[in-house]
C-alpha positions in Angstrom: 7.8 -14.1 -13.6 4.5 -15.1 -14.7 2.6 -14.5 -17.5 1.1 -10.8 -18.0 -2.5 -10.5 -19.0 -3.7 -7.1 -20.3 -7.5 -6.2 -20.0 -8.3 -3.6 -22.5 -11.6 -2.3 -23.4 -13.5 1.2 -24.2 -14.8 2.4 -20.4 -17.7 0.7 -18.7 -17.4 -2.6 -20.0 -16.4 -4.4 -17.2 -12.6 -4.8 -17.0 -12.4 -4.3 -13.3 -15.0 -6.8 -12.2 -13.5 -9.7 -14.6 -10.3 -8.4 -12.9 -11.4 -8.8 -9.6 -13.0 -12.4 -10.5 -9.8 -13.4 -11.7 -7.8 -12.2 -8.8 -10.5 -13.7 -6.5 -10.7 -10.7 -4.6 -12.3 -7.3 -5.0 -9.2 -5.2 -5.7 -10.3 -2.8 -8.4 -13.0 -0.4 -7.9 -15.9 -0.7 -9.5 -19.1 1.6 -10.1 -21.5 2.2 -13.3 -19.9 5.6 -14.0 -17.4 5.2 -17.0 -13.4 5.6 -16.2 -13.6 5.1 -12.7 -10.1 3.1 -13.3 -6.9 5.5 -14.2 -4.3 3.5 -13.5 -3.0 0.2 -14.9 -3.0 -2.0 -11.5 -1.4 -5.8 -11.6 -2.6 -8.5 -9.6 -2.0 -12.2 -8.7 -4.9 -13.8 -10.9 -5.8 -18.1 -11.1 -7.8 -19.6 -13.8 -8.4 -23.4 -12.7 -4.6 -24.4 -12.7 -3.3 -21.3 -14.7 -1.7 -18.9 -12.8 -0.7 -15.6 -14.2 -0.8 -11.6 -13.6 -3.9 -9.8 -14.6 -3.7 -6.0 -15.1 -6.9 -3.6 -14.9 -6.3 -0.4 -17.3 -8.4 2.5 -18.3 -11.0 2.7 -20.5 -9.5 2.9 -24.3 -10.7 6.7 -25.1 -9.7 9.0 -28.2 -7.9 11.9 -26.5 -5.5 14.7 -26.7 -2.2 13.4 -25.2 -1.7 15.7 -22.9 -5.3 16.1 -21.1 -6.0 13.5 -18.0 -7.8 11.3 -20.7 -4.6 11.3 -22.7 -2.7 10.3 -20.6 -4.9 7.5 -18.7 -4.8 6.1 -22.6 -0.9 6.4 -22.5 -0.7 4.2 -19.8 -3.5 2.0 -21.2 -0.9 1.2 -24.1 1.9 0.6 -22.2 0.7 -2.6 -20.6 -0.7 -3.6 -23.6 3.1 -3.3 -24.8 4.5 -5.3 -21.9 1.6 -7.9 -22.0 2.2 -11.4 -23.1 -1.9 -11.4 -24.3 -4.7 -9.0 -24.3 -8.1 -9.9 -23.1 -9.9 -7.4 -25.9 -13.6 -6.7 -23.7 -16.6 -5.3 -25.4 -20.4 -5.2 -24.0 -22.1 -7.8 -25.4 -25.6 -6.3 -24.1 -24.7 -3.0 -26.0 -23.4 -4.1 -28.7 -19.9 -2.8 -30.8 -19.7 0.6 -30.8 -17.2 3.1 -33.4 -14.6 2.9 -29.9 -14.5 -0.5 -30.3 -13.9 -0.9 -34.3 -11.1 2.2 -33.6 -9.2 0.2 -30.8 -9.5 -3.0 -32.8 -7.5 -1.2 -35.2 -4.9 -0.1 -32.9 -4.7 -3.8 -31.2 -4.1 -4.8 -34.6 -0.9 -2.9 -35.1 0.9 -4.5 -32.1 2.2 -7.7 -32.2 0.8 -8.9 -28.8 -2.0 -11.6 -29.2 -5.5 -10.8 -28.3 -8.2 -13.1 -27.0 -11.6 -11.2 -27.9 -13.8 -11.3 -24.6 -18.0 -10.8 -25.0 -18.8 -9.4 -21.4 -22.6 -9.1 -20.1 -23.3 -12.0 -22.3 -26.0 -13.6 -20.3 -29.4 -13.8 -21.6 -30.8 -13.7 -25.2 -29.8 -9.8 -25.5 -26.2 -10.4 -24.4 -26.1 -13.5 -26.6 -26.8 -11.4 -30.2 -24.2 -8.7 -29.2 -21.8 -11.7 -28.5 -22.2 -12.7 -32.0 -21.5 -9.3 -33.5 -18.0 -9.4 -32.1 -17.1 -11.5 -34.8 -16.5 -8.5 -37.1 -13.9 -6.9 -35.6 -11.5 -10.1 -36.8 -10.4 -11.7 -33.7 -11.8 -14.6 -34.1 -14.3 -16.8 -32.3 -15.7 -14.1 -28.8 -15.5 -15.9 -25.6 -19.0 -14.9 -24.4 -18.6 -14.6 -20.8 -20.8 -12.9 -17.8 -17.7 -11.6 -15.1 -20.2 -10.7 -12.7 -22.0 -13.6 -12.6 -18.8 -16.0 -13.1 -20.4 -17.8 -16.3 -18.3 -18.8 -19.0 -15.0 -19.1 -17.2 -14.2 -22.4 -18.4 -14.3 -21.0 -22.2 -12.0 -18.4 -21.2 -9.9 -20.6 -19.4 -9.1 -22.4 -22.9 -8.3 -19.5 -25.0 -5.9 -18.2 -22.3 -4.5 -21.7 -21.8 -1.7 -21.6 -24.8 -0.4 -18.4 -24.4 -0.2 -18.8 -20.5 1.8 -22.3 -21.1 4.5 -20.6 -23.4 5.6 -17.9 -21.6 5.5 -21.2 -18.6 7.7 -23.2 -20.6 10.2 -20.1 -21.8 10.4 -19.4 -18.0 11.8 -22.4 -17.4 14.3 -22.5 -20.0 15.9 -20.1 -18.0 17.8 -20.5 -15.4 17.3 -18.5 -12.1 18.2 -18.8 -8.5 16.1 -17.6 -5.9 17.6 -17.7 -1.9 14.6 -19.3 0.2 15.2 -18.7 4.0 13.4 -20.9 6.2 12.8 -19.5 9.7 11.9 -22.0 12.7 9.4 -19.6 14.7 10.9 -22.1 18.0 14.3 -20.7 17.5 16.0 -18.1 19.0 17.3 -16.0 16.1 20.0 -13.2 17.3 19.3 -9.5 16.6 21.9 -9.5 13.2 19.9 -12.9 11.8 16.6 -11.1 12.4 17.8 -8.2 10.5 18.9 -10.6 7.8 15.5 -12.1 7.6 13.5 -8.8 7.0 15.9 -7.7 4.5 15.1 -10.5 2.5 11.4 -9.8 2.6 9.6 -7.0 0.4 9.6 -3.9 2.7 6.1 -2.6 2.1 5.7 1.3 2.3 2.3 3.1 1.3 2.7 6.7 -0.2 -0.8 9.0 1.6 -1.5 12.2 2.1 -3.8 14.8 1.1 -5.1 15.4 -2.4 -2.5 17.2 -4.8 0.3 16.3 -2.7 2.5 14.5 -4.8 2.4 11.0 -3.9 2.2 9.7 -7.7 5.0 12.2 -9.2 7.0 10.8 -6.1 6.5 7.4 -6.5 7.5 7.9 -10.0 10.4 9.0 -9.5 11.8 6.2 -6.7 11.4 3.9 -9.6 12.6 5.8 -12.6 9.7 5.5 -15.0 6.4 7.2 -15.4 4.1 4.0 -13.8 1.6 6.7 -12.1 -0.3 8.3 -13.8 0.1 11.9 -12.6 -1.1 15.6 -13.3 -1.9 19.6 -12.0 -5.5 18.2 -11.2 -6.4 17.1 -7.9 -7.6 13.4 -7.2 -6.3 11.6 -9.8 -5.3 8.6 -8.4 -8.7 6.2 -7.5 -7.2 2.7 -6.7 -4.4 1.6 -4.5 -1.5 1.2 -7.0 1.2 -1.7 -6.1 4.9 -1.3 -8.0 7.3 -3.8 -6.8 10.7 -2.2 -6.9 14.7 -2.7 -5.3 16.6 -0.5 -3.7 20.1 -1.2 -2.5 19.1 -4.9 -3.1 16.2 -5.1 -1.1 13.2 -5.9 -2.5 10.4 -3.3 -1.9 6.6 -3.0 -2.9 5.4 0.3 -3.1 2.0 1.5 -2.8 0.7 4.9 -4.2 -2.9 5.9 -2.7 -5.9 8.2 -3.5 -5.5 11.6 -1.5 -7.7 11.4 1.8 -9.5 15.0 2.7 -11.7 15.4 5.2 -14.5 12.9 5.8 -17.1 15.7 5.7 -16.2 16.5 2.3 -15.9 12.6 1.0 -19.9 12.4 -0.8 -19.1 10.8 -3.9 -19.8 7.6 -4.0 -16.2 7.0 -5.6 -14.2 8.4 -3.6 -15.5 6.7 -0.7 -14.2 3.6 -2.2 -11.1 5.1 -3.2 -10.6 6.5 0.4 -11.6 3.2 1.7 -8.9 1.3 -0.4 -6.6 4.0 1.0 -7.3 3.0 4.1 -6.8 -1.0 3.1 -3.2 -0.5 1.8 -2.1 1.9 5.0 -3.2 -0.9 7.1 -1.5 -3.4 5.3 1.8 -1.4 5.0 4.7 -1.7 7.4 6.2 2.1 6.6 3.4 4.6 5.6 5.3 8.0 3.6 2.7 10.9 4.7 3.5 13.5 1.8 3.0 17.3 3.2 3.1 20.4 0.5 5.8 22.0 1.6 4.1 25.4 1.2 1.3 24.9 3.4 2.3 22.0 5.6 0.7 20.8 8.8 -2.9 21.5 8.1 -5.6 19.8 9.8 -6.1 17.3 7.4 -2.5 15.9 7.3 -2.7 16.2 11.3 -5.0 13.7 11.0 -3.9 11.3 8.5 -0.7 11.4 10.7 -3.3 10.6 13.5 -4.4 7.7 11.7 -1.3 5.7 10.6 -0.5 5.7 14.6 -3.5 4.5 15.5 -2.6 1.8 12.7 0.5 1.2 14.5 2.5 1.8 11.5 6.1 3.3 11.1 6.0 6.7 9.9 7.8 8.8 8.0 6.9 12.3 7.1 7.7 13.9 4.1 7.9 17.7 2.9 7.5 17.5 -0.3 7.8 20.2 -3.3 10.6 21.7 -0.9 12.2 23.2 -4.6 9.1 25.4 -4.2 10.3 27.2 -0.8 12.3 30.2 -0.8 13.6 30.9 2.7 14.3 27.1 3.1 16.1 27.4 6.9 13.2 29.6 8.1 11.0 27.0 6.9 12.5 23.9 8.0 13.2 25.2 11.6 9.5 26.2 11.6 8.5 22.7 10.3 10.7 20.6 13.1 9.2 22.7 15.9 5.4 22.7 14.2 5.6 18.7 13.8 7.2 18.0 17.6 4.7 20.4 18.7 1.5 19.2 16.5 2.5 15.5 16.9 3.5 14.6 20.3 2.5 10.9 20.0 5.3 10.7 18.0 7.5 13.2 19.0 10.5 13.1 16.8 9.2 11.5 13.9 11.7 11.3 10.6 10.9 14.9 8.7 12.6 14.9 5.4 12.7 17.6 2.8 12.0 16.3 -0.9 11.2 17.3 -4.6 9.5 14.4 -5.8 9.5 16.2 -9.3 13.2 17.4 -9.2 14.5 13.8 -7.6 16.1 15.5 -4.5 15.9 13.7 -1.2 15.0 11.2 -2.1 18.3 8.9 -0.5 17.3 10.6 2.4 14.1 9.3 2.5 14.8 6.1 1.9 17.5 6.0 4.6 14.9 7.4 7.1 12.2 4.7 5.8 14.8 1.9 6.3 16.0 3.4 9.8 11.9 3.7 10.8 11.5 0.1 10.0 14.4 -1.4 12.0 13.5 0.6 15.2 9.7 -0.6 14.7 10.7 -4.0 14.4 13.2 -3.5 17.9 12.9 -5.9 20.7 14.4 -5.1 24.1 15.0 -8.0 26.3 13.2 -8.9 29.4 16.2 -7.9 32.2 17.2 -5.0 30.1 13.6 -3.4 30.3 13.6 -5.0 33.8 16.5 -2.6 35.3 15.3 0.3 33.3 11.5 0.1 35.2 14.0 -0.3 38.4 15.5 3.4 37.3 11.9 4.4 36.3 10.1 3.6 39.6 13.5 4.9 41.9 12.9 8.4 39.8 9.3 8.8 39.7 7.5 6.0 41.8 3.7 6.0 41.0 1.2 8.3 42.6 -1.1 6.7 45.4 -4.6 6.4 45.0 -7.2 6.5 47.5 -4.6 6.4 50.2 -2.4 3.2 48.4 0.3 3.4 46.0 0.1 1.5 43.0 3.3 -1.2 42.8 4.6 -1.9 39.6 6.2 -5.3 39.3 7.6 -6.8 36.2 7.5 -5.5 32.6 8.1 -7.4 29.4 7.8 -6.8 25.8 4.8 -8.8 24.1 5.3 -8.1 20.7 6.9 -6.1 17.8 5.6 -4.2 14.5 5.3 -1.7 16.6 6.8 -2.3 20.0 3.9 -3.6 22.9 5.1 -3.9 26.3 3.3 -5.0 29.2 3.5 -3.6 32.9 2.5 -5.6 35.5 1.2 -4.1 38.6 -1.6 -4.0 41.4 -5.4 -2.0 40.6 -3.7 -1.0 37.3 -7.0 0.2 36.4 -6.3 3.4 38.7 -2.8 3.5 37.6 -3.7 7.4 36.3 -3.4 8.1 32.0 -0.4 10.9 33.0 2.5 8.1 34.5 1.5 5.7 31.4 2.3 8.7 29.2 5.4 9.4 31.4 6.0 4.8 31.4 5.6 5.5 27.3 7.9 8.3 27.0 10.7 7.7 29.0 10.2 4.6 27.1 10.8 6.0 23.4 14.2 7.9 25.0 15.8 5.0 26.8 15.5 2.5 23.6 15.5 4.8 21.1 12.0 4.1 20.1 11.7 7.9 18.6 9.0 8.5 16.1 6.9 5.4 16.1 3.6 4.0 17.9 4.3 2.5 21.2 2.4 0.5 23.0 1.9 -0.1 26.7 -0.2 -2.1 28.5 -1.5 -2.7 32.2 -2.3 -5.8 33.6 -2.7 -6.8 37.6 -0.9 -9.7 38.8 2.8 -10.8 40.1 6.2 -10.9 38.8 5.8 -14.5 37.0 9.9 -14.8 38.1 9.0 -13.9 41.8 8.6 -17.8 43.0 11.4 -19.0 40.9 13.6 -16.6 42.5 12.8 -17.7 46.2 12.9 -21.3 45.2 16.3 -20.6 43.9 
């Protein structure tokens, strides 16, 4: 594991923007308003040839523990505990303020080192406030300007020694990691495919609506209190990464900003946070939609649901705070038939009942996620899907148009992650919407693609095979 680099600072002084300069890539939000980051969030960061992880945190504020600006602090000082150094950032153009004598104080007390860090130091004005860091006792400030990439190469030399220890105590130890190697030429059977994924992180992003749970559930997968959670609504801002095991495999979870309705998104914040939202459902290969169990299926989830299929993502959906319902078979008979009927373009989706507070379920959901992901990854081979279009077409033969009836010829599977197949047919452009649905459907039964996006499309031409055949 490589070295873990805190950035601490009272809010506004430009954590997240030398975060996302050392990550290379605009991962953090960032806006003038002070504590638009909650969270602590890690990410892959590279200093010339150092290589380490960064993590943004909140703004250092003096709170009671148990309000929202408590606990952002609470979480603040846990990755300063699991740090190997702190990058300590003031405002060099506004100079030290009491928050940041008080939290040089409590940096003091801990035994993790800290590299003092004089942001907005360009110009004369950020120059002076640069030299007024010296008083808090850390030391020569590494006057830097994040946004404008200035003073990297100073920065790069204080982080240097503490970055080259915890190298050289990494190797000390001894670890064994399994490296598969996959020929893309080769022909890998179903079971060695299997074996493959398991090996890689299975990436799952937690959505839903505001106040849904996603945080508190997250939490609880992974047995620790990494999410910063609470009664209010929108708490979480960024997209929040946790790399986690379960059962042995290696997982990455992602916990999102709740999305509402794009008519009530104004803030100029929670655009971005819907926006990165957005970012990690794309990137995900299972999206969790959480519902509240007590009012579940409104228009808003309907259409986050909506979303993640256009995505082509695996879905699971799950009803969460189900510790909250009183007539529980009433209410899960209702919620079946609501989501078959609601959500026909995935017509027997997963639907699991959790309590991401009480821990129950949560197997289950797992087990559904893990089912989900196989069946999106499923390939059916070409004569299989071959003699089930020959059933298909002996049933049901298209409808003729204008007079001609459309011949369907050949069909094949293009791709996986989610299943594409191709038909191939004559003027499939008047081929009508209703027999695709009916191609799609009798699709999902027949291979037991229930729940997830399918795809299906038309294309004019022969069967490639027809020639071979007659040359045969």
């Amino acid at each position: 594991m490589s070295a873990i680099v805190a950035i601490v600072g009272r809010p506004n002084v430009g954590k997240s923007t030398l975060f996302n300069r050392l990550v290379g890539k605009k991962l953090a939000l960032v806006d003038d308003t002070p504590g638009v980051t909650r969270d602590r969030r890690p990410g892959e960061a590279k200093l010339g040839d150092l290589t380490f992880t960064a993590v943004d945190t909140a703004g250092l504020e003096e709170a009671d523990a148990e309000s929202l600006s408590g606990r952002m602090r609470a979480q603040t000082e846990e990755a300063i505990r699991t740090a190997d150094v702190c990058l300590f950032v003031i405002d060099a153009r506004s100079g030290l303020l009491p928050l940041d004598h008080t939290f040089a104080e409590m940096l003091r007390r801990t035994d993790v080192p800290v590299v003092l860090v004089a942001n907005k130091a360009e110009g004369k004005v950020g120059e002076a406030g640069a030299w007024e860091a010296w008083e808090l006792g850390f030391g020569d400030p590494i006057a830097i300007s994040a946004e404008h990439g200035e003073g990297m190469a100073d920065l790069y030399g204080a982080l240097q020694p503490f970055v080259d220890l915890h190298d050289a105590a990494a190797d000390g130890e001894t670890a064994e990691t399994d490296v598969a190697v996959f020929d893309a030429d080769e022909e890998l059977d179903e079971a060695a495919e299997r074996e493959k994924r398991r090996k890689m992180p299975l990436r799952i992003a937690v959505t839903g609506r505001p106040n849904a749970g996603k945080s508190t559930l997250i939490n609880q997968l992974i047995g620790e209190d990494r999410m910063l959670t609470g009664p209010e609504a929108g708490i979480t801002r960024d997209s929040i990464s946790v790399d986690w095991e379960w059962r042995g495999r290696p997982v990455k979870l992602f916990d999102t900003a709740g999305l509402r309705r794009k008519s009530r998104v104004q803030d100029k914040l929670e655009k971005l946070s819907v926006a990165d939202a957005l970012r990690a459902i794309r990137f995900a290969e299972v999206v969790v939609v959480c519902l509240d169990a007590t009012i579940p299926f409104e228009k808003q989830d309907l259409q986050i649901v909506d979303l993640v299929v256009k995505e082509g993502r695996a879905l699971v959906i799950a009803l969460n705070k189900w510790d909250l319902i009183e007539d529980r078979v009433k209410a899960w008979k209702d919620a079946r038939e609501t989501c078959d009927r609601l959500l026909p373009q995935v017509r027997g989706v997963p639907l699991v009942r959790i309590s991401g507070l009480m821990g129950d379920g949560l197997d289950e959901l797992l087990k559904a996620v893990d089912q989900v992901h196989e069946t999106w990854n499923g390939r059916v081979s070409t004569s299989r899907l071959n003699r089930w279009l020959e059933g298909v077409l002996e049933r049901h033969p298209p409808p003729a148009v204008s007079g001609r009836r459309v011949k369907i010829r050949y069909a094949t599977q293009a791709k996986t992650r989610p299943p594409h197949f191709i038909v191939f047919c004559s003027r499939p452009e008047v081929l009508p919407e209703s027999y695709t649905r009916y191609l799609v459907n009798d699709l999902r039964e027949r291979f037991g693609f229930t729940g997830i996006p399918v795809r299906l499309s038309l294309r004019g031409g022969d069967n490639p095979y027809h020639d071979k055949n007659e040359r045969r």
